[in-house]
Each structure stands twice: as C-alpha cells, then as structure tokens.
C-alpha positions, -999 to +999 in steps of 0.1 A: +269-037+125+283-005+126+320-019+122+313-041+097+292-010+074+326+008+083+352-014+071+328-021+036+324+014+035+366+019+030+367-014+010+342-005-017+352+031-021+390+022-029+371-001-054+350+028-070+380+047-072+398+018-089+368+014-114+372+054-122+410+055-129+411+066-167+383+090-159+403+123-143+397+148-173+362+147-167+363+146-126+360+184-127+330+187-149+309+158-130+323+175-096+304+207-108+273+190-116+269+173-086+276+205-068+250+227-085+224+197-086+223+190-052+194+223-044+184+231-011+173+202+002+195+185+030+167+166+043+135+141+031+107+124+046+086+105+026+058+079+041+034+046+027+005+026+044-004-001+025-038-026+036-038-062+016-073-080+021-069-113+007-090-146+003-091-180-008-121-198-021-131-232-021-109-261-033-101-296-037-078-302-004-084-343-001-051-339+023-036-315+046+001-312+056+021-289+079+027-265+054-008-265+034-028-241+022-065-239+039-094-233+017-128-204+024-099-183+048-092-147+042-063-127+060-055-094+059-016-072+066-012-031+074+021-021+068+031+022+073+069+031+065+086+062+072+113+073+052+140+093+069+166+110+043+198+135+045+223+146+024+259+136+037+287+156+016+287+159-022+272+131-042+262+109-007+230+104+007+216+080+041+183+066+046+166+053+074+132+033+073+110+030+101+078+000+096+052-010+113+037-038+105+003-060+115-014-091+105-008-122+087-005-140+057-030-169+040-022-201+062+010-181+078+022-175+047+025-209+036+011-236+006+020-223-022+058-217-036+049-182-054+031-171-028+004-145-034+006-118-016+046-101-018+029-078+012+031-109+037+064-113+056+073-149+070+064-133+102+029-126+111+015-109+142-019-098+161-007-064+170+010-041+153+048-039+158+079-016+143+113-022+132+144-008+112+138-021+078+167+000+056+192+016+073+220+029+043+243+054+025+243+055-012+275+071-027+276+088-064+307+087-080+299+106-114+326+106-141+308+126-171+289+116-206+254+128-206+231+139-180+205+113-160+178+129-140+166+113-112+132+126-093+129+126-055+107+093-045+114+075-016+148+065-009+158+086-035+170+121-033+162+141-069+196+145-087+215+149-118+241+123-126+261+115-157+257+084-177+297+075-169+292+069-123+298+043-098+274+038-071+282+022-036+255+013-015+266+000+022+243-008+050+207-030+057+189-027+026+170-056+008+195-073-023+160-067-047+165-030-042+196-033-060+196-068-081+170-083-101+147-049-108+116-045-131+097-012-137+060-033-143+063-060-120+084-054-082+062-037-061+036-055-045+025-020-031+017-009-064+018-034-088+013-072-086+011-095-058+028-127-064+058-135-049+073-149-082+057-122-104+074-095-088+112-111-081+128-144-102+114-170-083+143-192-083+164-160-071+175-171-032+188-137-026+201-134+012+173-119+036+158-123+074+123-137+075+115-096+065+131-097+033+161-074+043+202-080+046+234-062+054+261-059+031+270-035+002+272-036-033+287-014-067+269-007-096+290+006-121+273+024-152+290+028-182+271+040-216+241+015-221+259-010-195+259-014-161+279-042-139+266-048-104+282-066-076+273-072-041+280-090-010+255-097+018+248-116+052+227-150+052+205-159+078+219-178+106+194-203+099+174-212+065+148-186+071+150-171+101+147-135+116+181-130+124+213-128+101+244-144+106+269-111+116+306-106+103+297-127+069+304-159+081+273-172+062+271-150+034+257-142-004+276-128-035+254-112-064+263-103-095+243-088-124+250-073-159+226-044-175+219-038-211+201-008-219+189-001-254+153+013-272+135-008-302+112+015-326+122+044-302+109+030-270+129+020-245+141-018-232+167-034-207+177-068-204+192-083-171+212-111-166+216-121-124+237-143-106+238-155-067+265-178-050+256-191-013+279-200+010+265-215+045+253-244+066+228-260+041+213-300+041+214-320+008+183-334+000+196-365-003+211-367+027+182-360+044+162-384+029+189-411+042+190-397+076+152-406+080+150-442+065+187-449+088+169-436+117+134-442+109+122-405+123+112-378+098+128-357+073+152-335+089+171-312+073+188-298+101+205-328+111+222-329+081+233-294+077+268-287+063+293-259+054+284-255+016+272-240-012+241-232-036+240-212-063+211-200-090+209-178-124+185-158-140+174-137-171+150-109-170+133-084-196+115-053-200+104-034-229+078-003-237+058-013-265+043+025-265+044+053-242+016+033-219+021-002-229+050-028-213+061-058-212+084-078-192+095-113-185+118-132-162+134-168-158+158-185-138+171-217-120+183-230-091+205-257-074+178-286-073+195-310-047+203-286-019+176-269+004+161-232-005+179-212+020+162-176+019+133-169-006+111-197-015+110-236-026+114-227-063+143-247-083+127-235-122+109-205-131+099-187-163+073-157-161+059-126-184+033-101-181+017-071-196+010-038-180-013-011-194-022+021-184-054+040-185-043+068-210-067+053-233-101+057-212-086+088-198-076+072-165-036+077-174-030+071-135-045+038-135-027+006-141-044-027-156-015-059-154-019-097-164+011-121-160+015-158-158+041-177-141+054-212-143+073-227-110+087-260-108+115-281-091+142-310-090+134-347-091+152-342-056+128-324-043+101-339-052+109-372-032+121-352-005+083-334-003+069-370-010+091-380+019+072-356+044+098-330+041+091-292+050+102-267+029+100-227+034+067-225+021+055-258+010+051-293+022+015-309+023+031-343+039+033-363+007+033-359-029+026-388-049+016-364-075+037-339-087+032-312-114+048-280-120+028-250-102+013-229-127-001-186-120-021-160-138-024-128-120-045-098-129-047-064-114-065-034-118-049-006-099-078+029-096-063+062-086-094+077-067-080+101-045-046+122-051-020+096-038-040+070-031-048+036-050-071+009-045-060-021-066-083-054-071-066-083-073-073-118-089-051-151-089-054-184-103-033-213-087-030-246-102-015-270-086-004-252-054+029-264-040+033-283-074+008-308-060-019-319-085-039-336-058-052-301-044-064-272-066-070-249-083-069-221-060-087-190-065-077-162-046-089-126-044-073-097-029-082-059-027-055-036-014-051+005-005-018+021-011-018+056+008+015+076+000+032+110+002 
C-alpha cells in the first residue's frame, strides 16, 4: 500500500502542477497565505461515538428468502473514531482514523436496497473490534483569487485558501468523502439514515464491505467551478472486506461542480460519473448458467473481465439562512451485477432540512426526504430467478414494483456536543417486492463529539 500511495503521490502532483501552469504571477501571493494561515497548530485530534437503536415493526412477510428483511426485530451499532491529524510542510496535511466498531445491522444488513441505517457496515459483530478506517495526505496547491476559509472539523485542519487551488488527496479514504457530497443529507451521524438518502443510490462507488478504498483523486477549483477526478481500488470480490491491491480491479470517478447563489443564498449543482473495471457476471448469463445446469443462480460462475458504469445528478440550495433543500438522481448499468454499494439500477430523491432558529432551538435539525429506487427488467428476472443480490433477494419476485422511502428526523442538541436524533422511515415495497410491506422502521441515535 505504501508503494502504491507513493508512486500516485508523484503522479498526481506532476498533474497539479500541470493544471497550475499559467498561474506563476500569483504563486508568490498564495505561497504567503498559506504560510501565514497555517498558526500554530502542527497537530489535531478530534473524536465521535455514535449509538443507532433501530426497529422494525410488524409487516406483511407471506415469504422469506435469504436476503429478507424480518419483521418485530430491533438491532442496535456503537461506533467511536479517533481522528489523528499533522501538518506535513506548507499547504499538506495527513490523517489517520482509528474505529471501533460493535453490533449489527436489521437482518445483517439486508432486505431492503436503500437500506436504513447508513451507520450499519456489511459487517456486523458481537464484540467490539477496531480498524484503520482513513489513512491520507491532502495537498493544497493555492494559486490566488479570493480568500476560502475553512474551520478545523475533523479531517480538516482550519485554513485559508484561495478560490484559484488544486487539491490531491492520496491514501485509504472513502470515494463519498470526495465525490458525490451534500451539506443536508451525507452524514448518517448527524443527519439522515437511509443509505440512498445520504449518497446517489445508483452510485457503485469502489469500497470494502466498510465503505472505504485506496486510491487518490484531484479536485481542481477554479472560480464557481470545480473538476474532480479520481481513481480507486475495487474489491476483489463484489462486496467483500478486502480490495483488490495494485489496481488490477479498479474504479475511475469523475465529477463537475457549479457553484452559484439565487436571491442571495447560496446553491451547487453536481454532476458524478463512475466507470468499473473488474470481474463482474451478466445477469443474463447467470440466468442461463442455472436453467443449462439446473442448480441455482450463480453469479460467480459467470464472472468476467468487464465493465459497469453509472451517472448521476445532485442539488443543493439555501432557501434562507436556516432552510435547505437538496435532491439527487442517478442510473446504473441494469444487466450487470452491483459490484460495491447496493442493488439500485434507478434512483431520484429530495428532501428538506430545517433548523430550529425559529423555536429558538438554532442547533436543532428537523429533515424529511423521500426516495424512489428501482431497477432493470434484468434484474428483476434474475431476483425472480432466486438470485442474491448485495442486499436484496427474497427468493422470488413475481411481483415487482419500484421501492419507494420517506424519512424524517428530528435531531435535539441537549448537551454541548452531543445530539440525540429520532428517526422514522417508511418502506414500501422493500427490495422492490410488492408482496411484503410496508415497513415501518424506527430508530433513535446519540452522536457524542469533540
């Protein structure tokens, strides 16, 4: 890993520096900024523990397959993160973070394709267990135009950087820190819960059962623009815990940024791009293997050097200085297996977020969104079939229907850094089977911070 973060590390600077030729009458100026902003402190630590309590009621379940959700079960996760920082050399910055995790999703995380709780991993144990969830360096290449502030959080040393800068990021991060972002709806710590609320459903951006990669990526900002472009590890198998080293299964991103304000409040509009590249089963050709053979629907005797490939759209916009909204859509190659995320082919969402300025609570958050998931024709037979996907697969489908969410939040500051959010979603037709449904599910959770 080390090698490989090397070698990106040479690459993607001679690449910054490319993007910045024209830019040398200004190198002096942004060279002085980033001197006098950088203060005094070399070091960070930051820290989270975050407890997700969630339940399902009752519902119609006249079947059960491998990948079902159970009705009347609750489950509950812990997750604490440490968050390591220094300062490198002028403008660079590394970050380690250190989680422990504990506990397990509804049904093992599986039966429904937006899946309601973005704090369940695809892993699930008893006892609580650490690992190296981001281990990076972030260099600032700033080239002048106006000053951007940036406050210390986690992850994130506080700065001043000029409009006109290239950003290389190179190490194990996830691609959603980076690609497909949204300021009301991306943090399942803080703000909603649903897998397909908070990223593009249809978005199979590369990632380990964890949700993390390695790679690296460039953003390059320029006025009310920025172009981003990374490249990243696969798994070595669809959805497994370990990624396939030296990019021989791998992802390319790409994503372009408009930035602009309506009435004097401020908007961005995103438009995201992945490309796939690694041993993947046509749906099809599963569904031949099984009736040549007569045994079940196997994707991974069919698996094949290829490719898969998705777009999506994405919004945000302050209506006031308390008020947002946002929405997202996207699609996906239908006749080729989900590799990383989920089993979403079609997705549109959009949500509000409001907070509690109004009833003098300005640190709490109220949020409602709704989200429609669907998929290929394909994929429906090959779920009708009795095939498994990542998430879904009740053993047949003779009735398909798109798989529709309305999530609702209310997120109470009661103590200085630290929230307690209650949680409500409403599934229909979960796994986009109208056979079982709706699904209520409930969900209290307790974000600690410093």
């Amino acid at each position: 890993m080390l090698r490989r973060i090397v070698i990106l590390m040479g690459s993607m600077t001679a690449l910054a520096l490319w993007l910045a030729s024209g830019h040398s009458a200004r190198a002096e100026t942004a060279a002085a900024l980033s001197a006098s902003d950088a203060g005094d402190d070399r070091y960070a630590i930051h820290g989270q523990i975050t407890y997700v309590e969630q339940e399902t009621g009752s519902f119609n379940a006249p079947y059960h397959g491998p990948n079902s959700l159970t009705p009347d079960q609750g489950r509950e996760t812990v997750d604490a993160t440490l968050y390591l920082g220094a300062r490198l050399w002028s403008g660079a910055e590394a970050w380690a973070n250190v989680e422990m995790d504990q506990g397990f999703g509804l049904s093992n995380t599986l039966g429904v394709a937006g899946f309601p709780s973005g704090e369940d991993y695809k892993v699930g144990r008893d006892q609580p267990y650490f690992r190296l969830a981001r281990l990076f360096v972030r260099h600032t290449f700033d080239f002048g135009g106006d000053t951007d502030h940036v406050e210390a959080a986690a992850n994130q040393f506080a700065a001043a950087h000029t409009a006109d800068r290239v950003v290389v990021t190179i190490g194990k991060v996830s691609v959603t820190d980076i690609f497909d972002t949204n300021q009301y709806a991306h943090d399942p710590r803080v703000d909603f819960l649903n897998w397909s609320v908070i990223d593009t459903g249809s978005f199979d951006y590369a990632a380990d059962a964890w949700g993390y990669t390695v790679g690296a990526a460039v953003e390059w900002y320029r006025g009310d623009w920025t172009f981003r472009g990374g490249a990243f590890d696969l798994s070595d198998v669809p959805n497994s815990t370990h990624l396939e080293p030296g990019f021989h299964e791998f992802q390319l991103d790409a994503e372009i940024e408009r930035r602009y304000q309506i009435a004097g409040h401020h908007g961005r509009a995103l438009l995201t791009g992945f490309y796939s590249r690694g041993y993947m089963a046509l749906l099809n050709d599963a569904l031949a293997y099984a009736k040549e053979t007569g045994g079940p629907v196997d994707l991974a005797a069919v698996r094949q050097y290829r490719s898969r490939s998705g777009i999506g759209i994405s919004a945000e916009q302050e209506l006031t200085d308390d008020f947002g909204a946002f929405a997202r859509a996207g699609t996906g190659d239908g006749d080729t297996e989900a590799y990383e995320f989920t089993d979403i082919d079609r997705t549109i969402a959009a949500g509000l977020s409001l907070q509690g300025t109004r009833w003098k609570r300005p640190l709490d958050v109220v949020g409602l969104a709704a989200v429609v998931n669907n998929i290929s024709a394909t994929r429906q037979r090959f779920l009708d079939a009795g095939g498994l996907g990542i998430l879904v697969g009740d053993g047949q489908l003779p009735h398909p229907g798109a798989e529709r969410i309305v999530e609702t939040y209310y997120k109470s500051a009661v103590l200085d850094r630290i929230n307690v959010t209650f949680d409500y979603q409403h599934i229909i037709n979960p796994a986009y089977n109208r056979d079982r449904g709706p699904v209520p599910v409930y969900a209290i959770r307790i974000h600690m911070y410093f």
